[in-house]
Gaussian input, Z-matrix of N, CA and C with variables (Angstrom, degrees):
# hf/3-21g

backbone

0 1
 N
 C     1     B1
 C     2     B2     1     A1
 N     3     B3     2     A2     1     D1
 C     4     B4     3     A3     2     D2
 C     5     B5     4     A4     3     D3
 N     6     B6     5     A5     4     D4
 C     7     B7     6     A6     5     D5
 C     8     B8     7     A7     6     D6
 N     9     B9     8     A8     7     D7
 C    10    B10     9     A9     8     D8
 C    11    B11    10    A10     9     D9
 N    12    B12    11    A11    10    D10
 C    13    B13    12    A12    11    D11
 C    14    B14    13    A13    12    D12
 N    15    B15    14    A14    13    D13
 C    16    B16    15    A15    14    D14
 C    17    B17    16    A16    15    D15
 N    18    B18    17    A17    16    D16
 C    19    B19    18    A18    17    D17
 C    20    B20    19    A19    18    D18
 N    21    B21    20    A20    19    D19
 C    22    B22    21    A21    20    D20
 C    23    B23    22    A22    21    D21
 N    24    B24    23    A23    22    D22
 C    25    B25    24    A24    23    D23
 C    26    B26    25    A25    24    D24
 N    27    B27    26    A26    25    D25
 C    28    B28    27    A27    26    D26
 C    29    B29    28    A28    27    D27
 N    30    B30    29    A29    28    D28
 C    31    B31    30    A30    29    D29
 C    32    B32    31    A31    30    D30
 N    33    B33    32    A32    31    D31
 C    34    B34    33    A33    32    D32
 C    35    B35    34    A34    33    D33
 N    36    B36    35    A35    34    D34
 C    37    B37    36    A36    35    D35
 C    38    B38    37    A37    36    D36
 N    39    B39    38    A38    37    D37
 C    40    B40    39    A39    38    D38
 C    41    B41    40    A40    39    D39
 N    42    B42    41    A41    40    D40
 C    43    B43    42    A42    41    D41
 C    44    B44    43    A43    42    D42
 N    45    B45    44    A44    43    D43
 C    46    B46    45    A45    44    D44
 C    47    B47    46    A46    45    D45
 N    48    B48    47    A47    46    D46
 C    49    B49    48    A48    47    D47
 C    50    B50    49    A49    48    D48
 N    51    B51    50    A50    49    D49
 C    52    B52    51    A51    50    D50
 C    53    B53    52    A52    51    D51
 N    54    B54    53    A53    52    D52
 C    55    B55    54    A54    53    D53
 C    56    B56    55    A55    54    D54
 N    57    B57    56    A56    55    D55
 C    58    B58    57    A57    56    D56
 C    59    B59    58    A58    57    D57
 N    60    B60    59    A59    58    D58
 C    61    B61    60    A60    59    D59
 C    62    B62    61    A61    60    D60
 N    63    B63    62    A62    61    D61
 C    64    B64    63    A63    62    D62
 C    65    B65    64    A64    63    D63
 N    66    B66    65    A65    64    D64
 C    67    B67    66    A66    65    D65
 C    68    B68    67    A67    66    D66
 N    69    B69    68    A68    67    D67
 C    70    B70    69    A69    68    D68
 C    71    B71    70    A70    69    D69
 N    72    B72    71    A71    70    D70
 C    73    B73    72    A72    71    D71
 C    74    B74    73    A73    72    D72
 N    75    B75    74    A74    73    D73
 C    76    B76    75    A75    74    D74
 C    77    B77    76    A76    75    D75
 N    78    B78    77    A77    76    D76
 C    79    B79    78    A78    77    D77
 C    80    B80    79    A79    78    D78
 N    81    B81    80    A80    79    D79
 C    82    B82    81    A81    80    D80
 C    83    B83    82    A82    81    D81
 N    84    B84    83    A83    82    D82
 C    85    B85    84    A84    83    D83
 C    86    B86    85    A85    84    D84
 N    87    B87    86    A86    85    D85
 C    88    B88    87    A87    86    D86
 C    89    B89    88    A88    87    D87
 N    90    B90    89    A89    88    D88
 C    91    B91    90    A90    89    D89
 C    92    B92    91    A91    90    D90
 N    93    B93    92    A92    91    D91
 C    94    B94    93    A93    92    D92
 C    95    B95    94    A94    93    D93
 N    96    B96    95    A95    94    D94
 C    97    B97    96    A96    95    D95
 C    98    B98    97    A97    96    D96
 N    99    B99    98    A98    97    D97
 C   100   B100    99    A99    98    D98
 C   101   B101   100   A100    99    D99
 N   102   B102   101   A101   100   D100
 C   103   B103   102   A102   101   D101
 C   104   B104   103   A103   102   D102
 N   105   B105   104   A104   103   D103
 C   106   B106   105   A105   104   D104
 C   107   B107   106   A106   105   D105
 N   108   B108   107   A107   106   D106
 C   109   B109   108   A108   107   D107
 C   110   B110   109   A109   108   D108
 N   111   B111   110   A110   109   D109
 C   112   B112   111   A111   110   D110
 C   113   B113   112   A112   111   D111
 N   114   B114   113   A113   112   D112
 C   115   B115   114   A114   113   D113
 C   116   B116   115   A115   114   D114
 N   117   B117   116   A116   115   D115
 C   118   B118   117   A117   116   D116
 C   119   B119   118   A118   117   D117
 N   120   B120   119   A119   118   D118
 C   121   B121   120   A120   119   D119
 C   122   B122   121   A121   120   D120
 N   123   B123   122   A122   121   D121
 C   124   B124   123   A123   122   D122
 C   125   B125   124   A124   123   D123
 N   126   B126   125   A125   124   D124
 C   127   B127   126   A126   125   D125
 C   128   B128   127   A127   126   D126
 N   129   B129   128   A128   127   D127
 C   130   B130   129   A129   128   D128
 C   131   B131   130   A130   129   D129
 N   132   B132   131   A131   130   D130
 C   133   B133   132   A132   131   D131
 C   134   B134   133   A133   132   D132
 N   135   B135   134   A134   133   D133
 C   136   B136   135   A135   134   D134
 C   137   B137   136   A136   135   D135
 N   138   B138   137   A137   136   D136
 C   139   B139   138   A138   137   D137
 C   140   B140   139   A139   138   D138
 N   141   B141   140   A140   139   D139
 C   142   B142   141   A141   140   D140
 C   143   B143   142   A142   141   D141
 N   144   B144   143   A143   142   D142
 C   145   B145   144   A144   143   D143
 C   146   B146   145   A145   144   D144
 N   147   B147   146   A146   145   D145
 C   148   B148   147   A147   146   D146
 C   149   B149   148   A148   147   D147
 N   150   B150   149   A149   148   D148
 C   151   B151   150   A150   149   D149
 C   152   B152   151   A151   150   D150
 N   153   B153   152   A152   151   D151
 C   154   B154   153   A153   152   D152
 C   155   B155   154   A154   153   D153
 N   156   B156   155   A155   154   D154
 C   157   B157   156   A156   155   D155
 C   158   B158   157   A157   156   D156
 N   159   B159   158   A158   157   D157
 C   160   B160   159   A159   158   D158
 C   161   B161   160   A160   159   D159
 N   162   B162   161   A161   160   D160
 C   163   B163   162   A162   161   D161
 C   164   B164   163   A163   162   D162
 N   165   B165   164   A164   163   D163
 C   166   B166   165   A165   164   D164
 C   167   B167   166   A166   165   D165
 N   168   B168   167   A167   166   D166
 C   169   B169   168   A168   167   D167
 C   170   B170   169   A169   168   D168
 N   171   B171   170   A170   169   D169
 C   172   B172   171   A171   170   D170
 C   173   B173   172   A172   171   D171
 N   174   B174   173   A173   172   D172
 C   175   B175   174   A174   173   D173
 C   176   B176   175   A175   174   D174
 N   177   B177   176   A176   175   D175
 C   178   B178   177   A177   176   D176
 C   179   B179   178   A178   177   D177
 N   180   B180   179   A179   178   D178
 C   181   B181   180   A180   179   D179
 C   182   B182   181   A181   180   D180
 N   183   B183   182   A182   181   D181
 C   184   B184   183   A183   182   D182
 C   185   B185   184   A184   183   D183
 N   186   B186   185   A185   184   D184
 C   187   B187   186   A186   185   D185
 C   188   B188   187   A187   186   D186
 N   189   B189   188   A188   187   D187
 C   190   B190   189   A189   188   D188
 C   191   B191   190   A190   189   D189
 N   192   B192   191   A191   190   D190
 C   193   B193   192   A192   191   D191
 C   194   B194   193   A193   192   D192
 N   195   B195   194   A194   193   D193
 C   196   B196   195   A195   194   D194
 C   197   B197   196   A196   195   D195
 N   198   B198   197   A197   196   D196
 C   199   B199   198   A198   197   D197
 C   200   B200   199   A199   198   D198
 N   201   B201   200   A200   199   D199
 C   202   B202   201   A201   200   D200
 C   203   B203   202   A202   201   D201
 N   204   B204   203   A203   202   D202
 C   205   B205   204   A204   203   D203
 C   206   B206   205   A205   204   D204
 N   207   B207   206   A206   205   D205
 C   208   B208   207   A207   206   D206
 C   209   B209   208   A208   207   D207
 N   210   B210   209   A209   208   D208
 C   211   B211   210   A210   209   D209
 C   212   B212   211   A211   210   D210
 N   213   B213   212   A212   211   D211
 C   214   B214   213   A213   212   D212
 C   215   B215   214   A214   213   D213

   B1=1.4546
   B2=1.5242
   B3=1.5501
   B4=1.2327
   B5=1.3525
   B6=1.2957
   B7=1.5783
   B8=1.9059
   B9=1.0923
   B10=0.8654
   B11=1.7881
   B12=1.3422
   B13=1.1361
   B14=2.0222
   B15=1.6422
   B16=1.3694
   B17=1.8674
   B18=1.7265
   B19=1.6058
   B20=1.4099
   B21=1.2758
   B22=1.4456
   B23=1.5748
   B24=1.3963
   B25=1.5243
   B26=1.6370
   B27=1.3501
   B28=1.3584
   B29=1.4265
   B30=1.0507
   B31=1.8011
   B32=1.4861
   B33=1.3764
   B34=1.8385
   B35=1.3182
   B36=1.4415
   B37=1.6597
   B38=1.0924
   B39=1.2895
   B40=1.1683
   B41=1.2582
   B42=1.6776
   B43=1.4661
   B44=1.2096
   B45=1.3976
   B46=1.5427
   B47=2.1232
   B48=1.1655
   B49=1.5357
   B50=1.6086
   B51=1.4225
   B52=2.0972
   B53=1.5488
   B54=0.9214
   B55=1.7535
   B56=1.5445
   B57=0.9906
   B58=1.6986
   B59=1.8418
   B60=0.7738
   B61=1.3675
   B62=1.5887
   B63=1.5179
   B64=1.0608
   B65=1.1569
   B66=1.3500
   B67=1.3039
   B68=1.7017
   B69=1.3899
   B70=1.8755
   B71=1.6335
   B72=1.3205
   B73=1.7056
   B74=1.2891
   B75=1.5225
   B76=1.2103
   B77=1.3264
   B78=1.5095
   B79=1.0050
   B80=1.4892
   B81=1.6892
   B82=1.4696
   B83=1.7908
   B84=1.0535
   B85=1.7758
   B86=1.3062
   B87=1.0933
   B88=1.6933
   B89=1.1324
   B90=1.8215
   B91=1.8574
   B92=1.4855
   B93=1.5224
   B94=1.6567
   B95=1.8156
   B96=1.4292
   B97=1.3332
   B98=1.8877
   B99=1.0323
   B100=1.6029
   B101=1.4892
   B102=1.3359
   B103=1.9947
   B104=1.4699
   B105=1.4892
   B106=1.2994
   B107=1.8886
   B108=1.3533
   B109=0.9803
   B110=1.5924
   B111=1.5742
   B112=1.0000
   B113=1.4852
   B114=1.2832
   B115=1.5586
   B116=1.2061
   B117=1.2973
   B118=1.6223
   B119=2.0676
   B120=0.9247
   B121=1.7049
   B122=1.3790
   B123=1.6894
   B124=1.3344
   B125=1.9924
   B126=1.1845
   B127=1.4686
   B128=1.7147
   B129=1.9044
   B130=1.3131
   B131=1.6774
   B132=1.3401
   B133=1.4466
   B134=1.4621
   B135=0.9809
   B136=1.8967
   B137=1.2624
   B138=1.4607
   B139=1.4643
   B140=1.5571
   B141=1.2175
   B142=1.6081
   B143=1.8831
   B144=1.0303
   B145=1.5917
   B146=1.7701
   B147=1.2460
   B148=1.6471
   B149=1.1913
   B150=1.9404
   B151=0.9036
   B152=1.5624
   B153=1.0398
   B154=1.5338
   B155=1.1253
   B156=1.5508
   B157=1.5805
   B158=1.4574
   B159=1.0483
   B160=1.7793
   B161=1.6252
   B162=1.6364
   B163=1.8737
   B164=1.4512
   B165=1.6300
   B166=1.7851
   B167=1.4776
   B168=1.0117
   B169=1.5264
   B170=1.5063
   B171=1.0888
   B172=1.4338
   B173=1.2604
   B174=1.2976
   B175=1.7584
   B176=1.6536
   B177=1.7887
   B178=1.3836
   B179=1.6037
   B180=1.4502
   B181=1.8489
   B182=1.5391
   B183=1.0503
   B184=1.7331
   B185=1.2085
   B186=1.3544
   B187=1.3400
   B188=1.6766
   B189=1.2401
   B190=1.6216
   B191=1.7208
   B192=1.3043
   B193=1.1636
   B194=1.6492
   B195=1.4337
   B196=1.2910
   B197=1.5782
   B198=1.8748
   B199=1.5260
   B200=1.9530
   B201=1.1951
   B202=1.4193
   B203=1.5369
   B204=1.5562
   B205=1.7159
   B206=1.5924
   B207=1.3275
   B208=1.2371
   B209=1.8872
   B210=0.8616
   B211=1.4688
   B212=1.5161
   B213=1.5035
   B214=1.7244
   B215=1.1499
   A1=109.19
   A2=128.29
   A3=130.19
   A4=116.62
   A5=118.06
   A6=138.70
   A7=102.19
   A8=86.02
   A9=106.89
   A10=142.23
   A11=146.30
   A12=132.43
   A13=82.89
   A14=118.81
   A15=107.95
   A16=111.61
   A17=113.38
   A18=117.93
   A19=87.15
   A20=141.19
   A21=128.97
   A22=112.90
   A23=109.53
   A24=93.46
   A25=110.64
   A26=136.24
   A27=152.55
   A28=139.01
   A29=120.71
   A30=102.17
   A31=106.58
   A32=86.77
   A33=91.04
   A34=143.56
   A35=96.90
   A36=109.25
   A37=123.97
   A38=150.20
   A39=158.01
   A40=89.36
   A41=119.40
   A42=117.73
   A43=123.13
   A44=114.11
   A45=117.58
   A46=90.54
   A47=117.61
   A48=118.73
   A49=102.45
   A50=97.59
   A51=96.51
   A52=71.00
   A53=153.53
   A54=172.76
   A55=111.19
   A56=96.98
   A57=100.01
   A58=90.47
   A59=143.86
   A60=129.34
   A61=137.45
   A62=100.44
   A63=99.77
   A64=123.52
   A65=134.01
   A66=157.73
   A67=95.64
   A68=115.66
   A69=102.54
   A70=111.94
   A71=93.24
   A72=96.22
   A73=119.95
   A74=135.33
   A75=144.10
   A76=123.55
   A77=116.02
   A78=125.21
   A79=117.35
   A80=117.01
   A81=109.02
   A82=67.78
   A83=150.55
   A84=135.01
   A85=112.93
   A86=123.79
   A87=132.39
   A88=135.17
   A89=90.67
   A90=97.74
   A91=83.31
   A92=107.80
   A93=106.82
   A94=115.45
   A95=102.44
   A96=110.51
   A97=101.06
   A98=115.91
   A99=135.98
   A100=121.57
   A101=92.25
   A102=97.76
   A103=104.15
   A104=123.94
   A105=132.74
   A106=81.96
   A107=133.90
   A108=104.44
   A109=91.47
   A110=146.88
   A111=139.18
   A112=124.97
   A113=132.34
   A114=124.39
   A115=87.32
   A116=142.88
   A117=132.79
   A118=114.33
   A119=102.81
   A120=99.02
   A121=110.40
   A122=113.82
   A123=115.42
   A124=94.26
   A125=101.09
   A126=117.29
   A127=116.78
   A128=98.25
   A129=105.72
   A130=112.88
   A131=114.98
   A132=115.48
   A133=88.11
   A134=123.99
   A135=157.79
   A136=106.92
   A137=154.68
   A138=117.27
   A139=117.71
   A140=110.39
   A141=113.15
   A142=123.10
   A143=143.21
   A144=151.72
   A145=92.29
   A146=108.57
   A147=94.65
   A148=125.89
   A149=134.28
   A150=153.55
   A151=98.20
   A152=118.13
   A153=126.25
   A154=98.04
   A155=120.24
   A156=139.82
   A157=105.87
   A158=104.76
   A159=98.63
   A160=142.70
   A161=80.70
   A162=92.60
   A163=119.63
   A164=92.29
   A165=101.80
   A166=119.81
   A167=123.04
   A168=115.06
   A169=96.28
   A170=127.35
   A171=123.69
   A172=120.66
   A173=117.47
   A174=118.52
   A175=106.80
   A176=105.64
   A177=105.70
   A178=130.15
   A179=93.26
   A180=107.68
   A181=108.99
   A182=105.37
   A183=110.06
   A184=108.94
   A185=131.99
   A186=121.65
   A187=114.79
   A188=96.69
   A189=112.36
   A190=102.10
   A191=124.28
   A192=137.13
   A193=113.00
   A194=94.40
   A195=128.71
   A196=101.18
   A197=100.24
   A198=100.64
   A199=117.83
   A200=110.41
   A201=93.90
   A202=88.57
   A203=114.63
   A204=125.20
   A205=118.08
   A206=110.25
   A207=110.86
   A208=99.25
   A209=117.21
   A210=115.24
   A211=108.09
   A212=105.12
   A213=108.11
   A214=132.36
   D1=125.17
   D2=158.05
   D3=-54.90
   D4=154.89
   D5=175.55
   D6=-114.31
   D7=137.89
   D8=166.93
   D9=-103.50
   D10=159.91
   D11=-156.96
   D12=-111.07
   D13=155.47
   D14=176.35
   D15=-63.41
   D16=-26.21
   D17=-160.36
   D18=-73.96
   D19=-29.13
   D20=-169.33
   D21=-97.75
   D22=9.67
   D23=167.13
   D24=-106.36
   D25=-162.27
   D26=-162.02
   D27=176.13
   D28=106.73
   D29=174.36
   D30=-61.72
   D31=141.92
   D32=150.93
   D33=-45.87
   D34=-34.02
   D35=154.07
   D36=-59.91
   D37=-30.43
   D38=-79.27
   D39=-170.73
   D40=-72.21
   D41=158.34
   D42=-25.78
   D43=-73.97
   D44=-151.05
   D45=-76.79
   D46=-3.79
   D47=170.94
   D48=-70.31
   D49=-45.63
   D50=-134.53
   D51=-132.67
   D52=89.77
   D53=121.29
   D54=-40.04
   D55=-58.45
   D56=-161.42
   D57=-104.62
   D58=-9.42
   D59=130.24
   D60=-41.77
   D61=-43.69
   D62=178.26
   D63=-83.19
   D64=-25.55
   D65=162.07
   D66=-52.26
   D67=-66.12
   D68=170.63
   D69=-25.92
   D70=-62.57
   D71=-167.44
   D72=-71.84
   D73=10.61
   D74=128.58
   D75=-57.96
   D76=-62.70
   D77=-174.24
   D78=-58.39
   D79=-29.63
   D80=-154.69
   D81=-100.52
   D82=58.26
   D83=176.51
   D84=21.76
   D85=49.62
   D86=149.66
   D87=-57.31
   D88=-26.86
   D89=-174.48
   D90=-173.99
   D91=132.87
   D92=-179.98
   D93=-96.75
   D94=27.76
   D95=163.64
   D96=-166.83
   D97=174.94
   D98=151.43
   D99=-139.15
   D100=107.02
   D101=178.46
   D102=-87.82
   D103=148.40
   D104=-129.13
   D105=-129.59
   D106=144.70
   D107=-153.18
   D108=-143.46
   D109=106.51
   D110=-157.72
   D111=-128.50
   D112=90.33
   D113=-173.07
   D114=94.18
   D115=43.29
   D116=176.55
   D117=60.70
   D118=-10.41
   D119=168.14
   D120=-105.70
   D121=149.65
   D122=-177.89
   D123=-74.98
   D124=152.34
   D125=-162.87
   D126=-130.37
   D127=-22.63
   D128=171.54
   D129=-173.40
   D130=-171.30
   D131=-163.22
   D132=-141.56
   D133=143.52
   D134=174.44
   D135=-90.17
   D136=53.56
   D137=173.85
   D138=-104.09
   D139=149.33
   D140=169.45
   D141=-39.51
   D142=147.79
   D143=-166.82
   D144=-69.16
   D145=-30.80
   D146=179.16
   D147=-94.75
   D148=-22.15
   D149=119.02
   D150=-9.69
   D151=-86.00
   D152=-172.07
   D153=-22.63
   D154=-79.42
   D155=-152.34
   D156=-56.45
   D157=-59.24
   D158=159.13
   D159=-32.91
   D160=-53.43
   D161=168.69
   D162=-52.99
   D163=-51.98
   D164=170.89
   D165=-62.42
   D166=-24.07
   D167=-170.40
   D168=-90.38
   D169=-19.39
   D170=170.89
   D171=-88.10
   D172=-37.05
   D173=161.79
   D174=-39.52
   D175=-57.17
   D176=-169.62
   D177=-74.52
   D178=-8.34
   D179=164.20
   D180=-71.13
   D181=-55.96
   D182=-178.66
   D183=-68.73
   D184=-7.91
   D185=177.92
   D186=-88.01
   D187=-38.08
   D188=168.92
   D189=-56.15
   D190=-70.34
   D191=173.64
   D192=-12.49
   D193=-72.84
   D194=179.58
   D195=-37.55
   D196=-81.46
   D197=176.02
   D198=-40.67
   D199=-21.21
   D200=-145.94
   D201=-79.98
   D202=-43.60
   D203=176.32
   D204=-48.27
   D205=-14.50
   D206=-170.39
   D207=-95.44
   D208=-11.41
   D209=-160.71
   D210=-108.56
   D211=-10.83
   D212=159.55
   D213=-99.46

């Protein structure tokens, strides 16, 4: 299980209140995610468009990887 820092979590309330706040504090690197936090369970993840792009380009390295180990 990840841990979390308290500045990177949020209610959902809280979200759909303070939105473009929270998006600041991505943007200015305040917190390199915001988990979205609903009924007491985390419910979702916040990341910046470049964060993202990263994640994906690394999913899709290891996937190649992945395939390539499987085929020998």
């Amino acid at each position: 299980m990840m841990t979390y820092a308290k500045n990177e979590m949020i209610t959902a309330t809280d979200m759909v209140r303070n939105f473009s706040s929270a998006l600041g504090t991505l943007q200015r690197g305040e917190a390199k995610r915001i988990v979205i936090v609903k009924n007491n369970r985390f419910e979702a993840v916040m990341i910046t468009v470049e964060e993202y792009e990263k994640m994906s380009e690394a999913v899709s390295i290891l996937e190649k990887i992945y395939a390539s180990t499987k085929r020998s």
